[in-house]
C-alpha positions as CSV (number, residue, x, y, z in Angstrom):
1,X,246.5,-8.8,-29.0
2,X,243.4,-8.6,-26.5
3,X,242.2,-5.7,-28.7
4,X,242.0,-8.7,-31.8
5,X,240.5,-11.4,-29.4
6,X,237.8,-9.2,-28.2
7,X,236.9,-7.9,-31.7
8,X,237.0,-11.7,-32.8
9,X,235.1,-12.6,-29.8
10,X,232.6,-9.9,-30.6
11,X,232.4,-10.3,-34.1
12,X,231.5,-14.2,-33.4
13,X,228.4,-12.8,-31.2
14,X,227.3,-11.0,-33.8
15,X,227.0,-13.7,-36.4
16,X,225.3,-16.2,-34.2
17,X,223.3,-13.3,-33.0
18,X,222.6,-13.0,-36.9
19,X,222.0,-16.6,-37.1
20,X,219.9,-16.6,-34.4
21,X,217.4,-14.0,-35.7
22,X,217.1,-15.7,-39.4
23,X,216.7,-18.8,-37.8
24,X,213.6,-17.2,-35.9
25,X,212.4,-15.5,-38.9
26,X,212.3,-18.5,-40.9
27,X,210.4,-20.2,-38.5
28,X,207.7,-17.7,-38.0
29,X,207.0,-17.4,-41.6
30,X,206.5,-21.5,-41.8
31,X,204.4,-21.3,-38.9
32,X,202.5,-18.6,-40.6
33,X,201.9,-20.3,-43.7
34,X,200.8,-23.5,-42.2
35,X,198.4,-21.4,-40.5
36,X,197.1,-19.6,-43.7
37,X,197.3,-23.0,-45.5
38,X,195.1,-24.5,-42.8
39,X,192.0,-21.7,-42.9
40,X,192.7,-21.4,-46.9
41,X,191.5,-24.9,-47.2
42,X,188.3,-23.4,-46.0
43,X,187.7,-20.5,-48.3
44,X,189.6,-17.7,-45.9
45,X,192.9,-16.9,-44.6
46,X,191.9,-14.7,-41.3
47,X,190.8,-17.0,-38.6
48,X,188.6,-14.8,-37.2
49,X,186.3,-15.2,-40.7
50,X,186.5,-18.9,-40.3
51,X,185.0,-18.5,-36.8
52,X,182.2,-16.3,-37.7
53,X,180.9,-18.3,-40.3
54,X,179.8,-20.9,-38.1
55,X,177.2,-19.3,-36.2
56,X,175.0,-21.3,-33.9
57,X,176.0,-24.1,-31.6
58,X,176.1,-27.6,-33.4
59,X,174.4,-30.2,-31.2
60,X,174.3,-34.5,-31.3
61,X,171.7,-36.3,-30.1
62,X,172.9,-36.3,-26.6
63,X,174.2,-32.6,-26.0
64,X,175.7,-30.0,-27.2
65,X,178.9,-30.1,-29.4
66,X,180.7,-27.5,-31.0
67,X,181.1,-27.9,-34.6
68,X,184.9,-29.4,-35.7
69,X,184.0,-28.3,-39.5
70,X,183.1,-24.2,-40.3
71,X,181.8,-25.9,-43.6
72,X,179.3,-27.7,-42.0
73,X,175.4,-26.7,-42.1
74,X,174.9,-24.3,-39.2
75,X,172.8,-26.3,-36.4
76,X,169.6,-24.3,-35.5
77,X,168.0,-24.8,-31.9
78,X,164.0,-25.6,-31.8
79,X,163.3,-22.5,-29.6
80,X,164.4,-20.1,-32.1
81,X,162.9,-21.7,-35.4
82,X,159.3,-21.9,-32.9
83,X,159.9,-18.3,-32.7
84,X,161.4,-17.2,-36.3
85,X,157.6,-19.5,-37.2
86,X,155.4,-18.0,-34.7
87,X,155.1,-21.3,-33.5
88,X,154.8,-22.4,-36.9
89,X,152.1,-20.6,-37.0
90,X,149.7,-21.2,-40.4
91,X,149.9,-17.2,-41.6
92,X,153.8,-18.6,-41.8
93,X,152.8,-21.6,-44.0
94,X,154.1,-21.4,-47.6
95,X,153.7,-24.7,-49.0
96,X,153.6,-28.7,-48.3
97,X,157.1,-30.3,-49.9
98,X,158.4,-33.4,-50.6
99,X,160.3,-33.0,-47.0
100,X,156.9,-31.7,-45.5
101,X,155.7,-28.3,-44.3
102,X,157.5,-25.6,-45.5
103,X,157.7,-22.2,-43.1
104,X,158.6,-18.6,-43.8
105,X,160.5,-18.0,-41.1
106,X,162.2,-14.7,-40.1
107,X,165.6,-15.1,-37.6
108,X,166.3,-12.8,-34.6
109,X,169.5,-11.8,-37.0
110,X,166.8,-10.6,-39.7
111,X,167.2,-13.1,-42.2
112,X,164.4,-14.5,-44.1
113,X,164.6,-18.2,-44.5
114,X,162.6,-21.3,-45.7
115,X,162.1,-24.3,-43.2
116,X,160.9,-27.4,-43.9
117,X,159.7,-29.5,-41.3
118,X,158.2,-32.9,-40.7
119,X,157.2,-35.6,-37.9
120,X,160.1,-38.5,-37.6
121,X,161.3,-40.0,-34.6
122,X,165.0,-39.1,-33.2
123,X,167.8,-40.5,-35.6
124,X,171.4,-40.1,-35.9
125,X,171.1,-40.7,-39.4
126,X,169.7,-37.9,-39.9
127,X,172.0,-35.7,-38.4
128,X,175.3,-37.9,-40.2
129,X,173.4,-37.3,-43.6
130,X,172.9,-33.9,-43.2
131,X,176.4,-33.3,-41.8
132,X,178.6,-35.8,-44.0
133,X,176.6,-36.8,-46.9
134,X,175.4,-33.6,-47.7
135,X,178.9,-32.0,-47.0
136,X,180.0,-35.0,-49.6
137,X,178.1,-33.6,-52.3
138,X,179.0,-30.0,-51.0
139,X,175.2,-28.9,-50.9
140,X,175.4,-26.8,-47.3
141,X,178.4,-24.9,-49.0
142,X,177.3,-24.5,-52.5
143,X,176.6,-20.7,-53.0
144,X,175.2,-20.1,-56.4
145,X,173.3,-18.0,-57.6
146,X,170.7,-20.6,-59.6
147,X,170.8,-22.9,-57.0
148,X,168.7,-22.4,-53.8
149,X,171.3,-22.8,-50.9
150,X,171.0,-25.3,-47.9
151,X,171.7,-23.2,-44.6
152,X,171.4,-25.8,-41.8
153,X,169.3,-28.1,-39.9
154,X,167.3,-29.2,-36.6
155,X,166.1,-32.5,-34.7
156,X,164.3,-31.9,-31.6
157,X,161.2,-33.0,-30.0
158,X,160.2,-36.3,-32.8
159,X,160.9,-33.4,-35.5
160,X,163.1,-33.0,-38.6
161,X,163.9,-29.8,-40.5
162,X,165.7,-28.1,-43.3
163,X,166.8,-24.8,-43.0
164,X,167.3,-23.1,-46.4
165,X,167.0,-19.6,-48.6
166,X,164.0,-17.8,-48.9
167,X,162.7,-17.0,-52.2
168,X,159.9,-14.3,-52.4
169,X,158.5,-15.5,-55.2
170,X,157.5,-18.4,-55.1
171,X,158.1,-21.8,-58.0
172,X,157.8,-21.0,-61.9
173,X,155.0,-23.5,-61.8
174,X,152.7,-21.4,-59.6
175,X,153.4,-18.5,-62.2
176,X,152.6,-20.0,-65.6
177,X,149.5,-22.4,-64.2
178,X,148.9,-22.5,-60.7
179,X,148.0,-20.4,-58.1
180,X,149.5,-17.0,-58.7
181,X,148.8,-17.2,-62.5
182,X,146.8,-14.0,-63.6
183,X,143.9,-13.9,-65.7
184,X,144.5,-12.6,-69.0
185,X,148.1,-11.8,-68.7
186,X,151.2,-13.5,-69.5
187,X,154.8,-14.2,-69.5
188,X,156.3,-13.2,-72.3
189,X,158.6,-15.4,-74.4
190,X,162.2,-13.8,-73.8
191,X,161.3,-13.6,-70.1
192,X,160.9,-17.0,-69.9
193,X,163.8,-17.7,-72.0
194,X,165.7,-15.9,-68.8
195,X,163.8,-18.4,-66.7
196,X,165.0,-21.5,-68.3
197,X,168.5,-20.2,-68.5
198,X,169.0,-19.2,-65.1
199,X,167.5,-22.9,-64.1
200,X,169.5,-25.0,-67.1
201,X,172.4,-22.9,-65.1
202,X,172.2,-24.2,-62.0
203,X,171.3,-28.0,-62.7
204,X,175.1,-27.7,-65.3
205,X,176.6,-26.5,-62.2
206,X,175.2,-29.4,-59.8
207,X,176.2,-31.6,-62.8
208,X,180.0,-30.2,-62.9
209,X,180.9,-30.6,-58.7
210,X,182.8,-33.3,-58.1
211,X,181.9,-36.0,-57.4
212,X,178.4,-34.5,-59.8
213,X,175.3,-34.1,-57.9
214,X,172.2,-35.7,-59.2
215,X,168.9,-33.7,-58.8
216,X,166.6,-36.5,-59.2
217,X,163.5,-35.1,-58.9
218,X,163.8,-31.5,-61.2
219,X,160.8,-30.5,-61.6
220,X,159.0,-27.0,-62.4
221,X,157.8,-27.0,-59.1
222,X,161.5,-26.9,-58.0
223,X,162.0,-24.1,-60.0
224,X,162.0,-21.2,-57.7
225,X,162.5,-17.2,-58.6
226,X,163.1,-14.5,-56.5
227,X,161.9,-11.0,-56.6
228,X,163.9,-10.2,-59.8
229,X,162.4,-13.5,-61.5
230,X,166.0,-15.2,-61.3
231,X,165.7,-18.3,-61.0
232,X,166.9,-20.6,-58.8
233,X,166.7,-24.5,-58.5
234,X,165.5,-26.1,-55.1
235,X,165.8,-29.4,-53.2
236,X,169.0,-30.8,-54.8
237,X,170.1,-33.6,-53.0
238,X,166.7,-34.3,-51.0
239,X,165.3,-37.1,-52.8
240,X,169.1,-39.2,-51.8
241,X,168.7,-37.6,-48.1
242,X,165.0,-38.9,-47.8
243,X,166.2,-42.7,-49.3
244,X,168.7,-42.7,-46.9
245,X,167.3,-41.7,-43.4
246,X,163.5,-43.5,-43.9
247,X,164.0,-46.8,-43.0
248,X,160.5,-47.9,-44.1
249,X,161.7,-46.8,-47.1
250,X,161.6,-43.1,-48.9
251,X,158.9,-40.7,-48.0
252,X,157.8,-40.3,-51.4
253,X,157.4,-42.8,-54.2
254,X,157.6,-42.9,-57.7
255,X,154.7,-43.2,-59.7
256,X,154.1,-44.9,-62.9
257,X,152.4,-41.4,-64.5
258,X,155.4,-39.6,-63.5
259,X,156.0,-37.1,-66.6
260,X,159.4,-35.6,-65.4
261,X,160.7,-38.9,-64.9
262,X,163.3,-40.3,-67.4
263,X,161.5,-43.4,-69.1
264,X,164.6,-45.7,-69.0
265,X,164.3,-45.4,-65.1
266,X,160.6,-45.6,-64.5
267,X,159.7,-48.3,-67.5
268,X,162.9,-50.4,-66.9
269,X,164.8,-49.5,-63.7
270,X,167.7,-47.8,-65.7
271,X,169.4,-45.6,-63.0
272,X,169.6,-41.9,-62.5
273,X,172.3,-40.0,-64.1
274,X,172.7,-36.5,-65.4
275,X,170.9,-37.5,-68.5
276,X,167.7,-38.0,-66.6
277,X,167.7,-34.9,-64.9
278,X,168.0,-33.5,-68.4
279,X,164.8,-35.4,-69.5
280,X,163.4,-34.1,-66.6
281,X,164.7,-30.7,-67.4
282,X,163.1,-30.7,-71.0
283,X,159.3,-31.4,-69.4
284,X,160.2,-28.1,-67.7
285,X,160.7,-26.5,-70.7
286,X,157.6,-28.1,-72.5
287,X,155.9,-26.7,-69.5
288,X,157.4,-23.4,-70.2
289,X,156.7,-22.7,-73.7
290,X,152.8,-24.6,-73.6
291,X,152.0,-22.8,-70.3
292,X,150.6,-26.2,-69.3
293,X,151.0,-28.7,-67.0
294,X,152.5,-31.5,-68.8
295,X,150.9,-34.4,-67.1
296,X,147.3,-33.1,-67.4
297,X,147.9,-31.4,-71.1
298,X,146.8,-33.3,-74.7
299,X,147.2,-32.1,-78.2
300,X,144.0,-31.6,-80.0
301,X,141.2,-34.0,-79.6
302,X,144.1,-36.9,-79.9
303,X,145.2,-39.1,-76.5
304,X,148.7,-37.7,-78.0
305,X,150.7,-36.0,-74.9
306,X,152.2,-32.8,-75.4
307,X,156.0,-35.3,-74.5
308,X,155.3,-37.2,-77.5
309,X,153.7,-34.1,-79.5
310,X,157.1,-32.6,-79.2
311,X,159.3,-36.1,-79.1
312,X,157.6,-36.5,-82.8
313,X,158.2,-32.9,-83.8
314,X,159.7,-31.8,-87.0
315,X,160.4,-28.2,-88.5
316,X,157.1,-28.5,-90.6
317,X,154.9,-28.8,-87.6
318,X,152.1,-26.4,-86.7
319,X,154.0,-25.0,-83.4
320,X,150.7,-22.9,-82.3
321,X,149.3,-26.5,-81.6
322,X,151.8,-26.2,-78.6
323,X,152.5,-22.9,-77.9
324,X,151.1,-20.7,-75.0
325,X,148.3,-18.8,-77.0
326,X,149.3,-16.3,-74.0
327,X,152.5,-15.3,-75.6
328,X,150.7,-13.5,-78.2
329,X,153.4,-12.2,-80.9
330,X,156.1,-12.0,-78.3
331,X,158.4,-14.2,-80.0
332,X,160.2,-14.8,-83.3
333,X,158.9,-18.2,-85.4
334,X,162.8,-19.1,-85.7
335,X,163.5,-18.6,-81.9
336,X,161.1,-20.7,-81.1
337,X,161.3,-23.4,-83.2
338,X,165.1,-23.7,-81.9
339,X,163.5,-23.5,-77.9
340,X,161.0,-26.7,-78.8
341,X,164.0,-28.4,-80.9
342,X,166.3,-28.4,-78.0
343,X,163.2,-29.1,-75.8
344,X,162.6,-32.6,-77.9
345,X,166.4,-33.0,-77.6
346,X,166.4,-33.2,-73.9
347,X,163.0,-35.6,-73.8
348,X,164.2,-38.0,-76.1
349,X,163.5,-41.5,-75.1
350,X,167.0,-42.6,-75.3
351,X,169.5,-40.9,-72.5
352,X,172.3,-41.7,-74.8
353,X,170.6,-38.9,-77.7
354,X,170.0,-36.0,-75.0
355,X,172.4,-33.3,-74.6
356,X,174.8,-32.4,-71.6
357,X,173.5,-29.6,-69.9
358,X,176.6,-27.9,-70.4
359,X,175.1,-27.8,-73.9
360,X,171.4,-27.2,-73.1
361,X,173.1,-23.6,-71.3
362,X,175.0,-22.4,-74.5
363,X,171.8,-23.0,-76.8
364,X,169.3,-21.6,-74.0
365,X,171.6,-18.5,-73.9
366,X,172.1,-18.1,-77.8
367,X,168.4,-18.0,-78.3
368,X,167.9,-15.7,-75.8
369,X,170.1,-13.2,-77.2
370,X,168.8,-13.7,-80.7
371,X,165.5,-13.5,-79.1
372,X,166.5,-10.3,-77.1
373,X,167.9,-8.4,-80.2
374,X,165.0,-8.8,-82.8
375,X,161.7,-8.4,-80.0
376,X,163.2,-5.7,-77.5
377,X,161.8,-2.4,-79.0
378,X,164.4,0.8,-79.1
379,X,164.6,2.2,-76.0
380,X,162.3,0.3,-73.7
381,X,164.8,-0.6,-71.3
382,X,164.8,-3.0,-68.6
383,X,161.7,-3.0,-66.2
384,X,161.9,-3.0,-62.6
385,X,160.5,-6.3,-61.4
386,X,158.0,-6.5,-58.3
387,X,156.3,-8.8,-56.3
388,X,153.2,-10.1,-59.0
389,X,155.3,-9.0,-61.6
390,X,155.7,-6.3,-64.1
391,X,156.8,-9.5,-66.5
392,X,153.7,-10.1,-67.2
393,X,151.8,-8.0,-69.9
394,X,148.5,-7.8,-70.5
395,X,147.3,-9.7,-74.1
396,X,146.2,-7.2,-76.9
């Protein structure tokens, strides 16, 4: 009889022993997926990753404060941007933006970045914008590989800056009239096919977050390309950043000769959407293909802009009228008389006629691969690409 009431007995402390043991089991395994769920929700399941993404310490206006939100833009202190600068030194000076100076700037981690920087007195708006709104339109974590990405931020002494990629060289403007355009050479057709495709990518996929983030001010100045001549497009999002932290009103104004700007918004105060940025995205296109600035270029010895040369065109027009005489015979006459058909598609006076840019990517990307296929010769390869660049060829 005790034998039975101590194997009963015993057997009972074994199944709540049992019991006890699933019942910790199962709670370790909620507790571990809450945790995952938690540090999924920002790209990564190890903890330790989420931490190490957030490098810097993240500061208000009064202090220091470390950063609730790995997803916000990394915070960069004045003393190390002085000294990434050289003091901001002018052999560090790459350009004058819409923001202000812009800086090559080299971190004590060894990465090259861009920093724009300009005089404004101290303002919490500014860093709420660059923290919230620009986190709202997911600009300091878009990583894409046409789109130039926003790293972080500073506010110190009655200065403002932008921390952001570096891109070697330089915007597609300088390249087909500025600056670094070369004498004599060019930038042949199919290359710049890979231009406009790469940049057509990267305004689709601003277009497609959600909620969609409007350029506003696309531009081929804003078209940068690295040393590979990908391209990549710049200052997203700074044009609603500058309206919202100037007071006096935004730093830079729109003027009546504007050519990228959509004519619905600048004649009758239409307002933005994605069809104006793909107006603005065909005038980058014209600029391409003519190798001209658009607001300084005419057609002939007529007052006729290249905008409404090509708004007018029709498959029986002369295209050399428009055409880069640089170009040479780089190009098939069907390729492009597609390129400036879908060019007057995105500059047509009426938003409601233009194209998606959804749309503007597929066509880009069929021409180029016709393009590629009839003008690549047998065996030529692809060409290593260098600083200056081995795209362009010298005119026979």
């Amino acid at each position: 009889m005790s034998s039975s009431l101590a194997a009963i007995i015993g057997g009972a402390a074994g199944a709540i022993t049992l019991l006890g043991i699933i019942v910790l089991s199962i709670w370790f395994c909620l507790f571990r997926n809450r945790s995952i769920s938690r540090n999924s929700e920002n790209g990564s399941s190890d903890p330790s990753l989420q931490a190490g993404r957030n490098v810097g310490t993240e500061l208000s206006l009064r202090g220091g404060v470390p950063s609730p939100n790995p997803l916000e833009a990394r915070y960069f202190m004045l003393e190390d941007i002085s000294l990434a600068t050289k003091n901001f030194s002018d052999i560090n000076l790459i350009g004058v933006g819409k923001f202000g100076e812009v800086y090559k700037a080299l971190l004590n981690d060894g990465v090259i970045v861009a920093i724009k920087k300009r005089f404004a007195a101290p303002s919490q708006e500014f860093i709420k914008e660059v923290k919230i709104s620009y986190q709202v339109f997911y600009l300091s974590s878009i990583r894409h590989r046409h789109v130039v990405s926003l790293l972080g931020y500073c506010q110190e002494n009655g200065q403002q800056m932008l921390v952001s990629e570096y891109i070697p060289n330089g915007s597609v403007s300088s390249h087909i009239y500025g600056a670094s355009q070369l004498s004599g050479e060019k930038l042949e057709f199919k290359n710049r096919l890979s231009i406009a495709l790469g940049a057509a990518t990267g305004l689709a996929h601003l277009h497609a977050l959600n909620p969609p983030l409007l350029h506003k001010d696309f531009r081929t100045a804003n078209v940068l390309v690295d040393e590979n001549f990908i391209a990549k497009v710049a200052d997203a999002g700074l044009k609603n950043l500058l309206a919202r932290i100037d007071t006096a009103g935004p730093s830079f104004q729109m003027v009546d000769d504007d050519i990228f700007l959509d004519p619905e918004v600048r004649d009758f105060g239409g307002r933005f959407s994605e069809k104006s940025d793909v107006y603005s995205f065909g005038v980058f296109l014209l600029e391409l293909v003519s190798g001209r600035e658009a607001s300084r270029s005419q057609i002939s010895e007529s007052d006729q802009s290249v905008v409404e040369w090509v708004q007018n065109y029709r498959d029986t027009s002369d295209i050399s009228v428009i055409v880069d005489r640089r170009l040479g015979t780089s190009f098939t006459t069907e390729g492009m008389k597609e390129f400036i058909q879908l060019t007057a598609q995105c500059v047509n006076p009426s938003s409601e006629r233009r194209p998606a840019m959804n749309y503007v990517v597929s066509e880009l990307d069929r021409i180029r691969e016709k393009e590629m296929s009839l003008t690549t010769v047998m065996g030529e390869g692809t060409p290593t690409v260098t600083l200056g660049s081995h795209l362009f060829t010298a005119l026979r």
